[in-house]
C-alpha positions in Angstrom: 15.3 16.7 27.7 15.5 17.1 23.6 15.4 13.3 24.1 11.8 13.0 26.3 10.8 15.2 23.3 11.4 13.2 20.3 10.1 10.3 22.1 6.8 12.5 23.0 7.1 13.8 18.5 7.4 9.8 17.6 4.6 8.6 20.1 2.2 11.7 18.8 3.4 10.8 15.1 2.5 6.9 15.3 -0.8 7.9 17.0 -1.8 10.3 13.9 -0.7 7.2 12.0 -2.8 4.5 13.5 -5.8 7.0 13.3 -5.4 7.9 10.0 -5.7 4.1 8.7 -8.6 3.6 11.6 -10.3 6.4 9.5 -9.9 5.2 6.1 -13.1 3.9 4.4 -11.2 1.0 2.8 -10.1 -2.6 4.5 -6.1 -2.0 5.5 -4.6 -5.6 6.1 -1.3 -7.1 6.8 -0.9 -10.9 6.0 2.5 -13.2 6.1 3.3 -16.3 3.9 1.7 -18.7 6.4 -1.5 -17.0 5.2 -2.5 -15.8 8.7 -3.8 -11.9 8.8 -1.0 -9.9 11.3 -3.0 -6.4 11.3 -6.2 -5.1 9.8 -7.9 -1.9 10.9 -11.7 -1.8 11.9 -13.0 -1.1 8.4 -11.8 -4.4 7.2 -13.2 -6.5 9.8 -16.3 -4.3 9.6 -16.4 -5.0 6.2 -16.4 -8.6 6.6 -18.7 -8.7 8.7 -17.0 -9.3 12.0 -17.8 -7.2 15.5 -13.9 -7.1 16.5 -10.4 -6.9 14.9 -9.5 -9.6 17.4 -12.3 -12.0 15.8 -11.6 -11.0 12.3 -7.3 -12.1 12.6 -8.1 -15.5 13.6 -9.6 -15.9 10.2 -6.9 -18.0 7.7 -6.6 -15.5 4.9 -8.0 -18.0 2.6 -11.1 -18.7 4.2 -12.2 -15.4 3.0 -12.1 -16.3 -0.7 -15.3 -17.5 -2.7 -13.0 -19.0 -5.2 -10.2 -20.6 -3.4 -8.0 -20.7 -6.4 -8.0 -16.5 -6.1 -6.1 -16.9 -3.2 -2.9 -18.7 -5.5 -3.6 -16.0 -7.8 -3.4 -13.3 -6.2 -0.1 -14.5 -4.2 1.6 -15.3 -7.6 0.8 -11.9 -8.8 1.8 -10.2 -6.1 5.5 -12.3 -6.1 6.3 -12.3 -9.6 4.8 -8.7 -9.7 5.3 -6.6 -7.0 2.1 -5.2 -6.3 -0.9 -5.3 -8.2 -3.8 -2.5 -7.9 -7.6 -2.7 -7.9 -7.9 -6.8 -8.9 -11.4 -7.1 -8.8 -12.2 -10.6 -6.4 -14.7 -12.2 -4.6 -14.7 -12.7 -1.7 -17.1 -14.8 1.3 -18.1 -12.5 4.4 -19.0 -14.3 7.5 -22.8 -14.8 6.9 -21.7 -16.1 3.8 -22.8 -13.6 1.3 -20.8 -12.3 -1.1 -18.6 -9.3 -1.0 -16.8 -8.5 -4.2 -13.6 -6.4 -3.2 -10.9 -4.0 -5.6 -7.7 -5.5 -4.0 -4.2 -3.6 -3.9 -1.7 -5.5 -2.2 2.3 -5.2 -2.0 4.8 -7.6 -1.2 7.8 -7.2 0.8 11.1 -8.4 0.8 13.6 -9.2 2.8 17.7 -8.5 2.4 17.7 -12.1 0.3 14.8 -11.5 -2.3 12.4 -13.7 0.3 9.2 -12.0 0.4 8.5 -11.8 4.3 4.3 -10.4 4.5 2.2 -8.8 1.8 0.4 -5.6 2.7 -2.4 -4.4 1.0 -6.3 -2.4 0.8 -9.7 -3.8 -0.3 -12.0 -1.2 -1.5 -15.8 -2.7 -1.5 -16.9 -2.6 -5.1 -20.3 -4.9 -4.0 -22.5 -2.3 -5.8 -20.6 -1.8 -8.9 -20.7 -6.2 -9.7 -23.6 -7.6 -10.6 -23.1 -11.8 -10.5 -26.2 -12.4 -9.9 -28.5 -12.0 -12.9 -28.1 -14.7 -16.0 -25.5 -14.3 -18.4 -26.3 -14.2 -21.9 -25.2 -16.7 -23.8 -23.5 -16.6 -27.3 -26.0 -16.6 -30.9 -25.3 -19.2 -33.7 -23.3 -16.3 -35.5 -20.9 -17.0 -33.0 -20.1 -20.2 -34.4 -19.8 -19.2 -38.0 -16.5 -17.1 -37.6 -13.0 -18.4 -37.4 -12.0 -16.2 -33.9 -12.5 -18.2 -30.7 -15.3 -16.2 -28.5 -15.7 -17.1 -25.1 -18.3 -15.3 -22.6 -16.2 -14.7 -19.0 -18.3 -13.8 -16.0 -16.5 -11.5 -13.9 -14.3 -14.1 -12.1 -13.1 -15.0 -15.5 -15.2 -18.7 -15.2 -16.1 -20.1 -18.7 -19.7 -19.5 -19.0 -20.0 -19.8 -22.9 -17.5 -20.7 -25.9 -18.2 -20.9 -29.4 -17.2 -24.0 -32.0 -13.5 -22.3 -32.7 -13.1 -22.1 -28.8 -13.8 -26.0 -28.1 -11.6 -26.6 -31.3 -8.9 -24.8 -29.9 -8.7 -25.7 -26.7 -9.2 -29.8 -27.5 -12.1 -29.9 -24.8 -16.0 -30.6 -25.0 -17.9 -27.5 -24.2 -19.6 -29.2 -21.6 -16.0 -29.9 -20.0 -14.7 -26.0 -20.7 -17.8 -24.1 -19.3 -17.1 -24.1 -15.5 -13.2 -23.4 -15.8 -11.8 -20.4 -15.8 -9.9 -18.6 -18.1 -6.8 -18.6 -16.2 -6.8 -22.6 -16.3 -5.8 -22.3 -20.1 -2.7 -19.7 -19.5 0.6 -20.5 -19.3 2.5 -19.7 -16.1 3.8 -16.0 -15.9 0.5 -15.0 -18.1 -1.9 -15.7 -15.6 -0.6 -13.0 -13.3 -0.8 -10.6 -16.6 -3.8 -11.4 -17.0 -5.0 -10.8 -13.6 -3.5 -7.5 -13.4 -5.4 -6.8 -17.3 -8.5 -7.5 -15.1 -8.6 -4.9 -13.2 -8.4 -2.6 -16.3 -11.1 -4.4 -18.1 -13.4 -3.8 -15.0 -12.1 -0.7 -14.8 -12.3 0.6 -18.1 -14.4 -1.5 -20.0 -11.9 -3.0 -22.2 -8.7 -4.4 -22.5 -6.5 -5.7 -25.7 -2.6 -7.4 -25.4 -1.0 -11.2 -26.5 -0.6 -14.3 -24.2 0.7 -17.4 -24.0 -1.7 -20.2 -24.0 -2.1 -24.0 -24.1 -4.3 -25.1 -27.1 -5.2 -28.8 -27.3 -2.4 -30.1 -29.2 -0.3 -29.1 -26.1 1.2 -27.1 -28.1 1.7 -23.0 -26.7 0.1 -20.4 -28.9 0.5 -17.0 -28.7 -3.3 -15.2 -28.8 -4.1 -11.7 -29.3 -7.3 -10.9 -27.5 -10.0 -8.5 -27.3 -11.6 -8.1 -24.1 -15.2 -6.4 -23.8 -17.1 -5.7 -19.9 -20.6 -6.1 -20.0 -23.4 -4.3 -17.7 -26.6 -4.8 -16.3 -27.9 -1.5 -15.1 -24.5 0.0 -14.7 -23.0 -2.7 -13.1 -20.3 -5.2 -14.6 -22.2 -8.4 -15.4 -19.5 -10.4 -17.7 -16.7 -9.9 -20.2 -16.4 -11.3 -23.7 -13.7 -12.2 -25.1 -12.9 -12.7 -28.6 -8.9 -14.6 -28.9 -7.0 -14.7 -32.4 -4.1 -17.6 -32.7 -1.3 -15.1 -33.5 1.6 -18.1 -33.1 2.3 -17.9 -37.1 2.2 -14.3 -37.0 4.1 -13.9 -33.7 7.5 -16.5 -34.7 7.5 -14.5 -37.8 7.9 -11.5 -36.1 10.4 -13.1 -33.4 12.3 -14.2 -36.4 12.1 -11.0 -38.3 13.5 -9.2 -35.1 15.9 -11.9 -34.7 17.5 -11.6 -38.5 17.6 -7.8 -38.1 19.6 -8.0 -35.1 21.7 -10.5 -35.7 22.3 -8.5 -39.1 23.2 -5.6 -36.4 25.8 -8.1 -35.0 26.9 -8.8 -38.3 27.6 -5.5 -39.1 29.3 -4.4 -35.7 31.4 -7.4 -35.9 32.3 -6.7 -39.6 33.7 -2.9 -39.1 35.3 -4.3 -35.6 37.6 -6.4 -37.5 38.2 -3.9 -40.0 39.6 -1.3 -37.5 41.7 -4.0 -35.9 43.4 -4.9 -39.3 45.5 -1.9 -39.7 47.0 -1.7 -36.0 47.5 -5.4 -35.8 49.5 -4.9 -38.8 51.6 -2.6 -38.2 52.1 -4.5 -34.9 53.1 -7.6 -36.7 55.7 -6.3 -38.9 57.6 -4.3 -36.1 57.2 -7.6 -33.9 58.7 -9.2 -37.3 61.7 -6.5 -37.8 62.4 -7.0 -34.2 63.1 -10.6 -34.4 64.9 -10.4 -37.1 67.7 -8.1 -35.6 67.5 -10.0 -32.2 70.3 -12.8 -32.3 69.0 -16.4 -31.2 70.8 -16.4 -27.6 69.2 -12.8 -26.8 67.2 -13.0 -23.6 64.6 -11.0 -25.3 63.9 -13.4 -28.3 62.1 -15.6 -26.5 59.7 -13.4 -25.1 59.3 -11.4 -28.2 58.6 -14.9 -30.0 55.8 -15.4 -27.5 54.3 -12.0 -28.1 54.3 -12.8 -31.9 52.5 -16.0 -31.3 49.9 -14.2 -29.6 49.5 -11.5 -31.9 49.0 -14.6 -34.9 46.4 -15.9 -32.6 44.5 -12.3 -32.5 44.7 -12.1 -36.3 43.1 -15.4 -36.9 40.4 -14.5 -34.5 40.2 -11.2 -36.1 39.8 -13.5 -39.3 37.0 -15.7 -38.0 35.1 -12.6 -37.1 34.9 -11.1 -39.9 34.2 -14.1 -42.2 30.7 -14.9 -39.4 27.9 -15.7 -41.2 26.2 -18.0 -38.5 27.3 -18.7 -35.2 27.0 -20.9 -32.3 27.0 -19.5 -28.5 28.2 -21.6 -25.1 28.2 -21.0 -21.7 30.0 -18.3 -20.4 29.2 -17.7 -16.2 26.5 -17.0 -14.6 24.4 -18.3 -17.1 25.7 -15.7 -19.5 25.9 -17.0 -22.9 28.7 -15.6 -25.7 29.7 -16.8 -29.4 31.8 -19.2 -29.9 34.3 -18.3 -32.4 36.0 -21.4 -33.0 32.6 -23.1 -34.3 31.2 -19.9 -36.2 31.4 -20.1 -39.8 
């Protein structure tokens, strides 16, 4: 009987459930790797503009994307992330007008680290994009200053760059506008960037460092400045204005560097100092020892080997405390340690 009724208390629990997300006024969606949608309520094929759920699922997941490329980004972020929250994307309803959606989306693993589906919501932010209306396009003061400015509409696409941008970036400007911003970032900064999106549509600006590819092919690090811009309350375009920070940043990285490795120093210094006065008090017993031991003892031997050990400590005491620059090598599991032997 207790057993009928938990079944009943489960059955009446997953009904709640299912009406709950029916209810919401967001899109609720379940997708897998194949990038094939495996649940959606009615609100997200509504949203879409389909009649039925049924109709809506035999959609490929990427057909709904205005920008195809969205569809890797969002993935990548989502993997190397976790989850991201309110990534503002645009997206193609089936009468093929636009639908610009606040995405949240986590992934899910399995007992090996594999993610096995990505669930996630789509809040309909239509009214709060305007991508419609012309997007200003940079004065000549633009090009007098040394900082690259570029002019992002809100799917990050290059719609204006000043002369320190094209110099930068190695590209005619009739080449760069078109791309987007993402195309100039370095793997791992993309994602960051797409989740610093969603707080400059959010909140109207944004500010951090990334890694990006400049012309030379070399990678720079570039402190930005993000600004949202807004046509009668809704977000039109961003500017950005982007400061090579590479000088300023290895400094830094090599300022850090020296003060810990100082730290090491330091540690490594008083180390050997406290070992000094045990190790030689051991050595002179081991050394009083042997010299009362006669040279067919059975113990001589293995007190002999103890003492060779113990010189071996002392001249690695020694090297430690006489490091002034090292070398590391593998250790396992791609664990690296100093090498002694080649530190000076």
């Amino acid at each position: 009987m207790a057993e009928h009724a938990s079944t009943r208390d489960h059955d009446s629990l997953s009904r709640r459930y299912a009406g709950f997300i029916e209810n919401l006024p967001v899109g609720v969606y379940s997708a897998n790797l194949t990038g094939r949608f495996t649940f959606c309520n009615r609100n997200m094929a509504r949203m879409f503009g389909y009649e039925t759920i049924k109709a809506f699922l035999r959609c490929p997941v990427i057909s709904l994307f205005r920008n195809k490329q969205d569809r890797d980004l969002l993935v990548q972020t989502v993997m190397n992330r976790g989850r991201v929250v309110d990534l503002p994307l645009a997206f193609e309803k089936k009468d093929g007008s636009v639908l610009w959606g606040a995405v949240t989306s986590n992934a899910f693993f399995d007992e090996d680290g594999r993610v096995i589906r990505f669930d996630g919501v789509v809040r309909d932010i239509s009214s709060e994009i305007d991508d419609q209306t012309g997007i200003s396009q940079l004065d000549e003061m633009a090009d007098s200053i040394s900082d690259i400015v570029l002019v992002l509409d809100v799917q990050c696409v290059i719609r204006d760059i000043n002369t320190a941008g094209i110099s930068f970036l190695g590209q005619a400007k009739t080449e760069l506008i078109g791309k987007t911003f993402y195309d100039f970032l370095v793997p791992g900064y993309k994602d960051l960037f797409a989740l610093l999106m969603a707080d400059i549509v959010r909140f109207g600006r944004q500010e951090g460092v990334l890694l990006a590819k400049g012309g030379d092919d070399r990678k720079h690090y570039v402190q930005f400045h993000a600004f949202l811009s807004k046509h009668k309350e809704r977000a039109h375009s961003i500017k950005l204005i982007v400061r090579d920070a590479t000088d300023r940043w290895k400094l830094q990285r090599e300022r850090l560097a020296q003060e810990k490795f100082q730290g090491v120093l330091e540690m490594a210094g008083g180390a050997a100092h406290r070992l000094n006065q045990p190790l030689t008090i051991l050595n002179n017993m081991i050394k009083e020892v042997l010299a009362d031991l006669q040279s067919d003892d059975p113990l001589q031997h293995k007190i002999a080997t103890m003492h060779d050990q113990l010189v071996r400590v002392n001249d690695i005491v020694r090297k430690i405390s006489s490091v002034k620059k090292y070398e590391a090598m593998d250790y396992v599991a791609g664990i690296k340690i100093v090498d002694i032997d080649k530190s000076s």
